[in-house]
Every structure is written in structure tokens, then in C-alpha cells.
C-alpha positions in Angstrom: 114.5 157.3 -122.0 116.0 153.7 -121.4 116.8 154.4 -117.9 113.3 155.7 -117.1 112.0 152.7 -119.0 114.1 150.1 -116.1 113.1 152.7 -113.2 109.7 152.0 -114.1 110.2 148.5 -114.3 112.0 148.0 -111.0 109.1 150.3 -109.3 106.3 148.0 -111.1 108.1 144.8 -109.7 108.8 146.3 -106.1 105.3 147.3 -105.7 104.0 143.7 -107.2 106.1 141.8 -104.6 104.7 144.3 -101.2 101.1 143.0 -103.1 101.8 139.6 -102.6 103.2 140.4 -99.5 100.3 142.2 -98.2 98.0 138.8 -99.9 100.3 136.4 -98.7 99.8 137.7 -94.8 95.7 138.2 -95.6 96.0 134.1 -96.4 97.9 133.6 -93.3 95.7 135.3 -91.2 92.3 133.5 -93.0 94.1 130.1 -92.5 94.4 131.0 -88.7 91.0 131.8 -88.5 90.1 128.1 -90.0 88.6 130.0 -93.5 91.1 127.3 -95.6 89.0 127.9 -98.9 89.3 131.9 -98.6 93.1 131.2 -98.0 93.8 129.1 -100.8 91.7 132.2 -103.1 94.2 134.4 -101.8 97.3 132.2 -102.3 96.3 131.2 -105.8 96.3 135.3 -106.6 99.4 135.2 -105.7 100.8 131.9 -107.8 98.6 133.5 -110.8 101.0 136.8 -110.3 103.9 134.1 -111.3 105.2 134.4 -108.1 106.7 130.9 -106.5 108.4 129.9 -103.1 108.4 126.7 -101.0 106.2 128.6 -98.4 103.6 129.2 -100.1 103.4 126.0 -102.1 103.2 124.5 -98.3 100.5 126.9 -97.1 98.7 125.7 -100.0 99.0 122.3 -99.3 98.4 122.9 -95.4 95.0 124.4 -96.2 93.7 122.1 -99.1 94.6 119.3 -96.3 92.9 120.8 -93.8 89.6 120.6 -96.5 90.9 117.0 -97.5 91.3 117.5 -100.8 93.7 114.7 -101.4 95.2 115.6 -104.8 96.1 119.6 -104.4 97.4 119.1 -100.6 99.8 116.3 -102.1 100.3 118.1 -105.4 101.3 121.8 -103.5 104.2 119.5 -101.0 105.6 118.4 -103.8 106.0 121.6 -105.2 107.3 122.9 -102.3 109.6 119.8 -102.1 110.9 120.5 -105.6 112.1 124.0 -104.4 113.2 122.9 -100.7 113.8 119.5 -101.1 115.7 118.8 -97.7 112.8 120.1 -95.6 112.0 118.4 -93.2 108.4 119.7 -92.0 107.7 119.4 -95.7 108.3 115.9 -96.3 106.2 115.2 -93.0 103.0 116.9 -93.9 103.4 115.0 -97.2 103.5 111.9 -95.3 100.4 112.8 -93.9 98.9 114.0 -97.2 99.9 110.4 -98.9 98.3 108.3 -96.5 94.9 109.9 -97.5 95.1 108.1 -101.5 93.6 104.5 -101.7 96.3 103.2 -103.9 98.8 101.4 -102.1 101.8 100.8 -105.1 104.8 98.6 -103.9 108.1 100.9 -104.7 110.6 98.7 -107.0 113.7 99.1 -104.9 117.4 100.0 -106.4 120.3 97.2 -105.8 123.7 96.6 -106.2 125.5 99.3 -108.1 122.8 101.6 -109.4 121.9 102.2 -105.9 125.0 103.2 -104.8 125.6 105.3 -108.1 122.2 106.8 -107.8 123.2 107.7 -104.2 125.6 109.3 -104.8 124.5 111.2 -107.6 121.4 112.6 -105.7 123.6 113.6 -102.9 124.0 117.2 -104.4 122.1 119.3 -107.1 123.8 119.6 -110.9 124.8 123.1 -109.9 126.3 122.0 -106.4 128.0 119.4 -108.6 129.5 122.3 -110.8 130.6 124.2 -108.3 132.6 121.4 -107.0 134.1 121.1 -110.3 134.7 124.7 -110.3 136.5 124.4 -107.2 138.8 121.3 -107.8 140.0 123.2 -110.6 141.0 126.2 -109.4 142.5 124.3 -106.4 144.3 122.1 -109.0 146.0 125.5 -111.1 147.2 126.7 -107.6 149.0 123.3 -106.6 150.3 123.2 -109.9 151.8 126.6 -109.9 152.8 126.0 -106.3 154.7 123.3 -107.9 156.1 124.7 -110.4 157.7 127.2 -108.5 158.7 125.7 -105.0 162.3 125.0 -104.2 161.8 122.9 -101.5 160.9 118.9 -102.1 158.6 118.3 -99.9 156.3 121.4 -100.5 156.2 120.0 -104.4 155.9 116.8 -103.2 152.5 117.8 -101.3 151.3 120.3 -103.9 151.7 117.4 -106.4 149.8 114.7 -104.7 147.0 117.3 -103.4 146.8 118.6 -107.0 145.7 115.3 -108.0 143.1 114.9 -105.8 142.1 118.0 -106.7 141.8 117.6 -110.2 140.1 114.0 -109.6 137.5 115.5 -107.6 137.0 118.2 -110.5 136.7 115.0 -113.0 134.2 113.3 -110.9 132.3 116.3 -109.9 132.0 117.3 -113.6 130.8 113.4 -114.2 128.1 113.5 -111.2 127.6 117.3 -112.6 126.1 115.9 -116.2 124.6 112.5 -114.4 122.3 114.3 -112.0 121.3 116.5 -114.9 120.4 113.7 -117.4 118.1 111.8 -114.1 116.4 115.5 -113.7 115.2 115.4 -117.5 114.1 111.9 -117.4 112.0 112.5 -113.9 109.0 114.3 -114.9 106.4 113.6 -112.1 102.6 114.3 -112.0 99.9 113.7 -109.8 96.3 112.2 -110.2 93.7 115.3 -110.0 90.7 113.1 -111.0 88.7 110.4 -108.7 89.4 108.0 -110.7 91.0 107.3 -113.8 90.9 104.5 -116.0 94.3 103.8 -117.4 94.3 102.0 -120.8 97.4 99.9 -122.4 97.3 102.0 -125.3 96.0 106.0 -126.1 92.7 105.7 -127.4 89.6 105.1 -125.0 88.8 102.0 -126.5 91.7 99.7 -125.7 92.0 97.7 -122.8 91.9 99.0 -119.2 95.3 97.6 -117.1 94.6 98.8 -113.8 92.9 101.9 -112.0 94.3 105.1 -110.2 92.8 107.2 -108.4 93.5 110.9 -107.0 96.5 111.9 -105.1 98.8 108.9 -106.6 101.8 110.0 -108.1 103.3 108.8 -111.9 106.1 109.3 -114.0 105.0 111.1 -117.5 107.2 108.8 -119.8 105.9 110.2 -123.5 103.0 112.2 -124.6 100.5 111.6 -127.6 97.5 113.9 -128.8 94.7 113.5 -125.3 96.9 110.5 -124.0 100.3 110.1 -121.7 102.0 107.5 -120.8 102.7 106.9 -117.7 105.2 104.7 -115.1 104.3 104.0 -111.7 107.1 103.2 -108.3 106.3 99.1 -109.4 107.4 99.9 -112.8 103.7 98.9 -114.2 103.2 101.1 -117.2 99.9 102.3 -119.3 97.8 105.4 -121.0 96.0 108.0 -119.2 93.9 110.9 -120.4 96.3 113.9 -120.0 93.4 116.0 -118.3 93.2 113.3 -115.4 97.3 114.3 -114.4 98.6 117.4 -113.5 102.7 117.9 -114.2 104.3 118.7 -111.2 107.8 120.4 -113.1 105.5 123.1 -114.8 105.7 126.2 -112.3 
């Protein structure tokens, strides 16, 4: 019974993905033919079938540019950019999406240390940085029992020093490992969907307004309370929106 119960399951999931399949080229061919609102009806189906990808979070964002809705095209790159982040056609279109907001935020830049530390950190993803780890070790236990067991002096005087590299570049891997993971938590981005949104220094609508955003701009969610979020922009200037104004970019 269990075994017709996953053969089921499998055959339920195979058909769902030649669906979206099937959608996904209906949207394509729509978006060719310049009907951007029909394609985006068709590319949501699929997102609401909990199916996700880079390309069609950047078909998305192609064809809600192509309508210049500022907000969605924006919000759909980064997506995309969250699940190819080195893409290089992705990152332009984005580009071109951005220049469309009326905020223009100065970006707080990173000096000295930090910089170089953040760097370096960013360079690969936590699991890259695992596997890395993961490597050095092994590499480390072979040297070692190379070693242990060589006659000859000069092979245990390279599987020694080469060991300790080795197990170094475990260390540090293991280091950048929990470092990159700790900045992921702490980054939780979202994106204006509203016109214009009135952010106030503290979560209730009558306190004072600090500054206005409007749609498209990108903040950093730094706590959440009842309606209200806090929010961080790239100049570090800080206040309380509605939470219905954002939309969180990390929720897929």
C-alpha cells in the first residue's frame, strides 16, 4: 500500500511540473507577442503551484517592466538574484528596473577591515564555505596518515607542511562557513509596493513622519511590531512603516 501511495505521489508531482511546463512556454510565447499582463497571469499560476526558479522570477520581472510597474519588475530581479546571484543579465535588467524609483538614497560605504572581512566572506555561499571545510579535512587525515606511515623524510616533511595548510583552510573555511550564515539572517530585504509611504519614527500612525519612500526602493526589515516594521535604508537612516506598504523579498 505504501509503495502505491509514493508511485502516486511521484506521478502527481511529474505531471504538475509538464503543467508548469506547458504554462511556462504559453507565457513565453504571450510575452513574445507583447500581451505582458496575460504573461504575468500565467507566470503567477505557476509561482501559486509553489514552483520557483531564477527564470521565471526574471520573466516576471521582464514583463512587469515592459508595463512599468516599478515595484514587481524590481521586486521579481531580486528574486531571481537571490537564487542566481552571479547572473549577469539579471543584475543588468535590474539596473534598468532601479533607475525607474524616484528615491535616490546615498549607499554608506564599508572601510578598512570590515570591508575586506565582508569581502571575503561574501566571496562564497555558507554551503560553499562547508564544503571547503569538508575538504581541508579530509585532505588534512590523508597527509597525516601519509605521515604517519612514510619512511622517507622528505615525503613527511611535505605531507606535514601541506597538512597544515590543509587543516588551516578547514579552520578558516568553517569560520567564513558560520560568518556568512549569521550576515544571511541578519539581511532580510523588502521592497516598497506602495506609491508612497509615509515612514514614521515610531509604530503608530500618529508619530512623527522622518522621511518619505516611495515604490520600488529597497529596505532592510530590522524588527517587526503588530501593523508596523522597522526599517534600515543603504544611508543607514532608520524609521516605521506600515507592514502592508513592503513586500519581504526572503519569503518564496
Amino acid at each position: 500500500m505504501r509503495i502505491i501511495v509514493i508511485v502516486l505521489i511521484c506521478c502527481s508531482s511529474l505531471l504538475g511540473f509538464t503543467q508548469n511546463d506547458k504554462v511556462f512556454e504559453q507565457a513565453n510565447a504571450l510575452y513574445n507577442e507583447s500581451k505582458y499582463a496575460e504573461a504575468i497571469d500565467k507566470y503567477e499560476s505557476i509561482l501559486n503551484s509553489d514552483t520557483h526558479s531564477a527564470e521565471l522570477y526574471f520573466n516576471l520581472g521582464n514583463a512587469n517592466y515592459k508595463l512599468n510597474n516599478i515595484a514587481p519588475s524590481i521586486y521579481y530581479y531580486e528574486k531571481a538574484l537571490l537564487i542566481s546571484p552571479n547572473d549577469k543579465e539579471i543584475k543588468s535588467n535590474l539596473s534598468f528596473a532601479q533607475n525607474m524609483t524616484i528615491d535616490a538614497i546615498d549607499k554608506v560605504p564599508q572601510v578598512g577591515f570590515s570591508r575586506l572581512v565582508n569581502n571575503m566572506v561574501n566571496t562564497f555561499n555558507s554551503d560553499a564555505w562547508a564544503k571547503f571545510a569538508i575538504g581541508g579535512v579530509l585532505v588534512f587525515v590523508l597527509l597525516f596518515l601519509m605521515y604517519h606511515f612514510s619512511y622517507s623524510t622528505s615525503k613527511k616533511r611535505i605531507a606535514f607542511v601541506v597538512s597544515i595548510v590543509s587543516l588551516f583552510v578547514a579552520c578558516f573555511s568553517v569560520v567564513m562557513a558560520f560568518q556568512k550564515d549569521n550576515l544571511d539572517k541578519k539581511d532580510n530585504p523588502a521592497i516598497v509596493f506602495v506609491q508612497e509611504s509615509r515612514v514614521k519614527a515610531e509604530a503608530n500612525k500618529t508619530s512623527e513622519e522622518v522621511f518619505r519612500l516611495h515604490e520600488g526602493t529597497k529596505v532592510q526589515v530590522l524588527e517587526t511590531y503588530e501593523d508596523w516594521m522597522k526599517i534600515q535604508l543603504s544611508d543607514n537612516s532608520t524609521g516605521w512603516i506600515p507592514s502592508n506598504d513592503i513586500k519581504m523579498l526572503n519569503i518564496f
